[in-house]
C-alpha positions as CSV (number, residue, x, y, z in Angstrom):
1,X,-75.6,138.9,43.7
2,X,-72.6,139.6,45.8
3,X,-71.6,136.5,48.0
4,X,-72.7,136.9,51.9
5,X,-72.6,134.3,54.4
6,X,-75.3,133.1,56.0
7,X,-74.4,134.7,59.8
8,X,-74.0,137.9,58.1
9,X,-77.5,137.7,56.8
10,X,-78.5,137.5,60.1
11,X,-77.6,140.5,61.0
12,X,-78.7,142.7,58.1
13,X,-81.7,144.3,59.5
14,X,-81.2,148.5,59.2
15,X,-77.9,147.7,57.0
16,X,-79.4,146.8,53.9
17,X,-77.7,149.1,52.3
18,X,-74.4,148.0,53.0
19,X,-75.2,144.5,51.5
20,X,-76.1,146.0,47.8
21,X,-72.9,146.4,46.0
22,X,-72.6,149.9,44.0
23,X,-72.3,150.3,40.4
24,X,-71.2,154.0,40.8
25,X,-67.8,155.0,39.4
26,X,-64.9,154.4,42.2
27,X,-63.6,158.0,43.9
28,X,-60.1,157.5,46.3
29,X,-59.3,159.6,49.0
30,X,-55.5,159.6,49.7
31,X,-54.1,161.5,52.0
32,X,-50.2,161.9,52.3
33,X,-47.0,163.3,54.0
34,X,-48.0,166.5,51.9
35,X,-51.4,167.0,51.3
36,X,-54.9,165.6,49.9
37,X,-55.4,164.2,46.6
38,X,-58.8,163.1,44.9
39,X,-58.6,160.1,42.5
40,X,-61.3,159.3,40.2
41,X,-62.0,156.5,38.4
42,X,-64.4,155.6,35.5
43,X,-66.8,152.9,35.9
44,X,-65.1,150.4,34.5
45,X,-62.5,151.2,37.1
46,X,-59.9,151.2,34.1
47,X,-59.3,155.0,33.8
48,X,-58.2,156.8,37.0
49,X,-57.7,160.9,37.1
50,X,-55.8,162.7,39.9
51,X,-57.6,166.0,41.5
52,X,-55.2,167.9,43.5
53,X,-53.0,168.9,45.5
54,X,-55.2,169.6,48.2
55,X,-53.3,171.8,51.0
56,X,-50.1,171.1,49.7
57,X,-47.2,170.8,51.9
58,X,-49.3,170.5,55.2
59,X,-49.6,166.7,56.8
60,X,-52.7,165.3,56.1
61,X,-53.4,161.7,58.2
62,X,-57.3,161.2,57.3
63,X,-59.8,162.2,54.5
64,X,-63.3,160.5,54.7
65,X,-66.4,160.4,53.4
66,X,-69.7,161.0,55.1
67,X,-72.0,158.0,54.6
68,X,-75.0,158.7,55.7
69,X,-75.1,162.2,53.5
70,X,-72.9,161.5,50.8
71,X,-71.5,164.7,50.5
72,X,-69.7,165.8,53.8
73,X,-66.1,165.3,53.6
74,X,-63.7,165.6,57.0
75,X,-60.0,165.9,56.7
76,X,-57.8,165.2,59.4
77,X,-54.7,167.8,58.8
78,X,-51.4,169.1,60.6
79,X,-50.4,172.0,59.0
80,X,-48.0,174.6,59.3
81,X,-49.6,177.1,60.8
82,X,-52.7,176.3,62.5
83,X,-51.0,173.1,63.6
84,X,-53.2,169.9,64.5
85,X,-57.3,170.4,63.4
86,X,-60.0,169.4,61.7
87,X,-61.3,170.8,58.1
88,X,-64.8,170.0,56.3
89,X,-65.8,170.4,52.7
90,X,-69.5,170.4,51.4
91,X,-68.6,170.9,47.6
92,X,-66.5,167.5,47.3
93,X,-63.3,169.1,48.1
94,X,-62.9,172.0,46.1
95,X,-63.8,174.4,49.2
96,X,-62.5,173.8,52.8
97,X,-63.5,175.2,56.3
98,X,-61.5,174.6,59.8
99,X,-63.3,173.6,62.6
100,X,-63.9,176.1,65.0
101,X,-63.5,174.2,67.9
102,X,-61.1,171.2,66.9
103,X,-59.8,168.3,69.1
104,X,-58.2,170.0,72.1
105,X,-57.5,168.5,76.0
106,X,-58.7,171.1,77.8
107,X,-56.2,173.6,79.6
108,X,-54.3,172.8,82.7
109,X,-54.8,174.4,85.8
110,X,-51.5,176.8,86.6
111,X,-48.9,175.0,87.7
112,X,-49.8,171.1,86.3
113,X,-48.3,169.7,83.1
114,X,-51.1,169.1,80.7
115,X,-51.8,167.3,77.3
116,X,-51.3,169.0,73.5
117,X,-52.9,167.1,70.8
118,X,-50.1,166.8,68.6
119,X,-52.0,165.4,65.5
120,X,-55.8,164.4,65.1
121,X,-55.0,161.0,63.3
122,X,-58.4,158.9,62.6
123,X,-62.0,160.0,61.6
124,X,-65.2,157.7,61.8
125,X,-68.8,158.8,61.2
126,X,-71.4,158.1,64.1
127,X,-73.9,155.5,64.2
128,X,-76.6,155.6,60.5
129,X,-79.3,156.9,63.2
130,X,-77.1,160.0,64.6
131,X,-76.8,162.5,61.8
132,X,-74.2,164.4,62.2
133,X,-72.4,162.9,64.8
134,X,-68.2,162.0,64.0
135,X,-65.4,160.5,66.2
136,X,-61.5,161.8,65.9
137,X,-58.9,160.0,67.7
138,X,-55.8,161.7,68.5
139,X,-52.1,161.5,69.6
140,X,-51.3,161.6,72.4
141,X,-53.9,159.2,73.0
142,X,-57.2,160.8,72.7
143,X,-61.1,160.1,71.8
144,X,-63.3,162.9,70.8
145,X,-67.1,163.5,69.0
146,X,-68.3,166.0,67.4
147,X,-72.3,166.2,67.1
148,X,-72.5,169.1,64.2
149,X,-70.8,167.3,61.3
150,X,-67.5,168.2,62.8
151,X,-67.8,172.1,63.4
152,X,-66.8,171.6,67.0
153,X,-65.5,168.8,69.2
154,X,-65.5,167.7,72.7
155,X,-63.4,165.6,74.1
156,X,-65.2,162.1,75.1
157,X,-64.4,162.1,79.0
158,X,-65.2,158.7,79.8
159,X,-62.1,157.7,78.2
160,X,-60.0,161.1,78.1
161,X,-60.6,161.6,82.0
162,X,-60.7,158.1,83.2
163,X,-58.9,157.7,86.1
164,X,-57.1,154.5,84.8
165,X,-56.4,156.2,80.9
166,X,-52.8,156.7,81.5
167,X,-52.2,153.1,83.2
168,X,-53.8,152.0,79.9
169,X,-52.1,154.1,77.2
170,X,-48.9,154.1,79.1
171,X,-46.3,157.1,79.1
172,X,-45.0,159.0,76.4
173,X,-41.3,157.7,76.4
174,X,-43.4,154.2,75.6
175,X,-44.9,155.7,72.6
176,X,-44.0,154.2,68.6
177,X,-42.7,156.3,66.0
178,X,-44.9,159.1,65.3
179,X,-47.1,158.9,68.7
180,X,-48.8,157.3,70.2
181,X,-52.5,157.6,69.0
182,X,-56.3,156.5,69.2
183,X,-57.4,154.9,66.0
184,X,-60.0,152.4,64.4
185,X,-62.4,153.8,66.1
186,X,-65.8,151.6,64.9
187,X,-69.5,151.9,65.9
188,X,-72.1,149.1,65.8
189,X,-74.3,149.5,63.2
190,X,-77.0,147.7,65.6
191,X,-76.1,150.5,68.6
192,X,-74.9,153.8,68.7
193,X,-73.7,153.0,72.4
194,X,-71.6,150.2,71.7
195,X,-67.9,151.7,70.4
196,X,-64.8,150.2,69.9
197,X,-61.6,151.4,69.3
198,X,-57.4,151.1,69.5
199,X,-54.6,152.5,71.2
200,X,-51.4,151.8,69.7
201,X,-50.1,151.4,72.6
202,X,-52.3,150.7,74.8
203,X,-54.7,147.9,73.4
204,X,-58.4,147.4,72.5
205,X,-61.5,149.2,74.7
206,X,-64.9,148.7,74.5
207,X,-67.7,150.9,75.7
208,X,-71.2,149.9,75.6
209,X,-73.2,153.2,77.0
210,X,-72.1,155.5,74.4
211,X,-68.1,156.2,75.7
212,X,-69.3,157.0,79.6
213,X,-67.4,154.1,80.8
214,X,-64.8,151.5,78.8
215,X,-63.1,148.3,79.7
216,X,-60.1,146.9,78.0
217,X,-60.7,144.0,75.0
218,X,-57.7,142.2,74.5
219,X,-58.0,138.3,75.8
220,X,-55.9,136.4,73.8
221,X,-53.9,138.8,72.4
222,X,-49.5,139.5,72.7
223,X,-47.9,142.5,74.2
224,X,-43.9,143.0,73.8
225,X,-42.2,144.7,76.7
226,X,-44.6,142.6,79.6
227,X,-43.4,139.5,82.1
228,X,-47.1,138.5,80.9
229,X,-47.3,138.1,77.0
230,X,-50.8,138.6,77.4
231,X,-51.7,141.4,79.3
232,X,-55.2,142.7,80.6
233,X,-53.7,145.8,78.4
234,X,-50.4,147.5,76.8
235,X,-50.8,145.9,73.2
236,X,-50.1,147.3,70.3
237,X,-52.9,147.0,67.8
238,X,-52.7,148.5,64.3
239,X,-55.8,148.0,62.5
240,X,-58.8,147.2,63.9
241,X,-62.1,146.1,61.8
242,X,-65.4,145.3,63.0
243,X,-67.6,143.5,60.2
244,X,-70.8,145.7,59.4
245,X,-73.2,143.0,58.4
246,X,-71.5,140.8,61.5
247,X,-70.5,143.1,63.7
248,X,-69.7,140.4,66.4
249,X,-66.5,139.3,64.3
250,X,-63.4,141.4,65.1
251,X,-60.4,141.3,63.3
252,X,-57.3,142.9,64.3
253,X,-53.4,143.4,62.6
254,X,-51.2,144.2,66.0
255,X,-47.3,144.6,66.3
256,X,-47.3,141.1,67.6
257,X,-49.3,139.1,64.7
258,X,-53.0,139.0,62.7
259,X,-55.9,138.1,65.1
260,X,-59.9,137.1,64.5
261,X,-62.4,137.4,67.5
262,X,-65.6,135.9,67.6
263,X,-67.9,137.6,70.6
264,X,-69.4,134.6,71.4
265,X,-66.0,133.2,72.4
266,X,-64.6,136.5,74.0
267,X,-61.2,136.1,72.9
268,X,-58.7,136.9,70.3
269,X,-57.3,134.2,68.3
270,X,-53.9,134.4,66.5
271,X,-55.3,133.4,62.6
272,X,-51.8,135.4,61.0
273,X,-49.7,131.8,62.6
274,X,-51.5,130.2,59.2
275,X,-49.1,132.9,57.1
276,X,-46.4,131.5,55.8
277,X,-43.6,131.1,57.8
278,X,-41.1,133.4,55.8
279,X,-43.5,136.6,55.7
280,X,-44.9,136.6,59.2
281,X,-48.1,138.4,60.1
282,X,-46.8,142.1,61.2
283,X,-48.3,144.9,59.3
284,X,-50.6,147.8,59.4
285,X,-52.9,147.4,56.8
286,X,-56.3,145.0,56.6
287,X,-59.2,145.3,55.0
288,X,-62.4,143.2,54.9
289,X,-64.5,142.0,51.9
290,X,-67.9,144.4,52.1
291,X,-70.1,141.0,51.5
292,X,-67.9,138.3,53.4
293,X,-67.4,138.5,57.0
294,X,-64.6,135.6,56.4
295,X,-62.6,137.2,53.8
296,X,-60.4,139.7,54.4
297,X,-56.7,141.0,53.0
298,X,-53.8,141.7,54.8
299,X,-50.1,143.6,53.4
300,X,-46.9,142.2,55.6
301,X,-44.3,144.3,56.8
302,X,-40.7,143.2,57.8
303,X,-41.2,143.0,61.1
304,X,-38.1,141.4,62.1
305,X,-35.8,142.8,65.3
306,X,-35.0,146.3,63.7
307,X,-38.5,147.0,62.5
308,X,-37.3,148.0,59.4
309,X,-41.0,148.7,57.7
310,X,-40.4,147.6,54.3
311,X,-41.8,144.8,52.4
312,X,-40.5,141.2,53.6
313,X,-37.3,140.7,51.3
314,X,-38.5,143.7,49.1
315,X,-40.9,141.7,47.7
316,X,-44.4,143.3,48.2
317,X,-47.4,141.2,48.2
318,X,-51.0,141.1,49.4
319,X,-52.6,137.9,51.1
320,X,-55.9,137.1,50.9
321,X,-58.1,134.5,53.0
322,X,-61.5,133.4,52.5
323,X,-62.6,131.0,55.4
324,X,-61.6,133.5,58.3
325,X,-57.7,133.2,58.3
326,X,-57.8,129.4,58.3
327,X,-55.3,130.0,55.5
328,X,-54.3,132.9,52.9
329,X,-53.2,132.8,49.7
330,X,-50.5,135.1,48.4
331,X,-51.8,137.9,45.7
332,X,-48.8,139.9,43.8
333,X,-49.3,139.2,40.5
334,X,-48.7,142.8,39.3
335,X,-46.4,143.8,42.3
336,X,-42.9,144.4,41.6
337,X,-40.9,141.3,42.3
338,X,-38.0,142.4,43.4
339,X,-36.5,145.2,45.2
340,X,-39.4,147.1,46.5
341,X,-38.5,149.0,50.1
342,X,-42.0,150.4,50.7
343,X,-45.1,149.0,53.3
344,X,-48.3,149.8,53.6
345,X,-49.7,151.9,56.3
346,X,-52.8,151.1,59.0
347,X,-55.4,153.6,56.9
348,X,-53.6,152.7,53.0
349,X,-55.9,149.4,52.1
350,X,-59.3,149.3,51.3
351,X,-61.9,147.8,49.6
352,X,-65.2,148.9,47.3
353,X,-68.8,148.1,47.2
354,X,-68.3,146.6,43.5
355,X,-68.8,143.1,42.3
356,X,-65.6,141.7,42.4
357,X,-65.1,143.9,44.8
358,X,-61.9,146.5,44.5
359,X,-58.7,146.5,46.6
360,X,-56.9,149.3,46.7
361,X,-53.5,150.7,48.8
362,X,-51.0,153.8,48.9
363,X,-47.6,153.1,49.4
364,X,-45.0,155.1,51.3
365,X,-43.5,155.7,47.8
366,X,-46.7,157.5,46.7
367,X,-47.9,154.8,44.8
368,X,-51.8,153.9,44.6
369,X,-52.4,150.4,43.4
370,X,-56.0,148.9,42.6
371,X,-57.3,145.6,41.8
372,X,-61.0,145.0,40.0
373,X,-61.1,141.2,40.7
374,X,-60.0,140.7,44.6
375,X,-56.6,141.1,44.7
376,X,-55.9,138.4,42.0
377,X,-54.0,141.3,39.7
378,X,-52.7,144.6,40.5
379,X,-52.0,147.7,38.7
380,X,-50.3,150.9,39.6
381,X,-52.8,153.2,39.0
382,X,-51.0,156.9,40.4
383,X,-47.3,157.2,40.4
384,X,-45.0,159.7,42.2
385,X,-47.4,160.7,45.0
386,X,-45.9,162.1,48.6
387,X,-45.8,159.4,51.4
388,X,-49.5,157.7,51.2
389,X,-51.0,158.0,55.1
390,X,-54.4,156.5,54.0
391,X,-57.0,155.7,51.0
392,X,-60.8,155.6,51.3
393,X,-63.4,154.9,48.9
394,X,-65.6,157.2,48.2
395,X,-68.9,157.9,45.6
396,X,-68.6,161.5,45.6
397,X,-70.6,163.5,42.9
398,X,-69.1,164.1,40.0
């Protein structure tokens, strides 16, 4: 039996399934710089197969897996010529169909500058009990649902039309590299009303009726750039990860270090100080045990004063800690030692439902890496792939 805390059994009630581990052969989504690809693997996670390209040459930020159907697949695409949208497949990949109403602000009045979603960067299924339901987050900063399995969207005004949204998300000559965008965008498997997501830049927000009204989330954390290092909002989170079977633990990766929150204390506390001194605890990508609300994995970045987005001395390596980020234990055997100028990116590390449970990330050299037992050992698994945006797990039919 897969190892679960005790406080996360206390919260298992209409997410049982999320505490069985799976058994079923191992399917990757990755989605790069230029295009889709599917990886399968066997079920002895040993022999891995690339499917693909899918839409080659066209920006793909997100593929996912519908959970609740098991089938439904949404992809997240810029492409050439129909420019930011959303696609869905039905036949695991092989067939794809654009949205007909995708993420869009809606039109100015004459005369008033408005917003152009410039890419449609995260997706995230709705709540187990609202089939059908999907949230896209956009850049510029933008949160949207769809409620027929991603045919059309509408733009969630509660947050896209607050009056304080552009205090919050700050302007565009403030954004990072790439945009500034909505991501991490996480339901609570006890409520559909309660959403969480974040803004890089801008911070965390919480809603708790459903995305009608939202209110900033971000005691304890830094922000760069602000007389007060810890601002009501303007941070810069990353990665974002609510636990499913404890949903009241929070972990976030943020431009300013590797933070844990636990609700009952209502503020975030800076666990990446107990990395060691010589990595730091900047990054993008985290990922959380399926079983363990206190384990989780993290991939430093050299995040020094130019921001130069590589591995820390070009020396890539994983760290993993199992008692919450009280302390972390470095995992690269497997990794190249030496000379490696790639990162990791916010969507490129994941985890499976297997026991030992899989790690897997996509590098920006268009590597895949995957490990069977926890991050102990690594092995490159897919070579010579575009820029990696992002890897899921899926267990798509075969």
């Amino acid at each position: 039996m897969p190892r679960t805390t005790e406080a996360a059994r206390g919260t298992m009630t209409g997410v049982g399934a999320m505490y069985r581990h799976s058994t079923e052969p191992v399917t990757l989504l990755v989605s790069t710089r230029k295009g889709a690809f599917i990886v399968r693997g066997d079920k002895a996670r040993a022999k891995w197969k690339v499917e693909g390209p899918i839409m080659l040459g066209n920006i793909v930020y997100h593929m996912l897996l519908d959970p609740r159907d098991g089938q439904t697949l949404l992809m997240a695409a810029r492409t050439g010529h129909l420019g930011p949208t959303v696609f869905r497949s039905t036949d695991g990949g092989a067939t794809w169909k654009e949205a007909t109403r995708p993420p869009m602000f809606p039109k100015a009045p004459e005369g008033q500058d408005g917003e152009t979603v410039q890419h449609v960067f995260w997706l995230s299924p709705g709540h187990d009990l609202e089939k059908g339901v999907w949230y896209a987050g956009s850049s510029p900063p933008g949160l949207f649902r769809s409620l027929d399995n991603g045919e059309t969207w509408d733009g969630v005004a509660g947050f896209n039309d607050n009056p304080l949204r552009r205090q919050w998300v700050g302007s565009l000559k403030d954004a990072p590299p790439g945009g500034a965008t909505v991501h991490s965008i996480r339901v609570d498997p006890r409520n559909p009303n309660h959403i969480i997501f974040g803004v890089s830049v801008g911070g965390v927000f919480e809603s708790m009726d459903r995305g009608h009204t939202w209110h900033p989330l971000n005691n304890g954390s830094r922000a760069d750039f602000y007389p007060d290092p810890f601002p009501e909002f303007g941070q810069d989170p990353h990665n974002l990860q609510m636990h499913p079977l404890l949903p009241d633990r929070l972990y976030q990766q943020n431009h300013c270090g590797t933070y844990r929150m636990d609700r009952a204390e209502g503020v975030w506390t800076r666990i990446g100080e107990n990395l060691p001194k010589e990595v730091g605890d900047i990054g993008f990508g985290m990922a959380l045990h399926p079983f363990d609300p206190d384990t989780l994995w993290v991939f430093p970045m050299d995040g020094t004063l130019v921001w130069p987005r590589t591995n820390v001395a070009g020396r890539p390596g994983a760290f993993i800690s199992r008692n919450g980020g009280k302390s972390w234990k470095r995992q690269d055997r497997g990794l190249p030692r030496s000379q490696a100028w790639w990162t990791v990116k916010r969507q490129a590390l994941t985890t499976d439902r297997h026991d030992p449970v899989g790690v897997y990330f996509g590098t920006t050299n268009g590597e895949i890496y995957a490990s069977d037992d926890e991050g102990d050992t690594w092995t490159s698994i897919v070579q010579h792939l575009p820029e990696v945006y992002a890897v899921e797990v899926a267990e798509l039919p075969r």
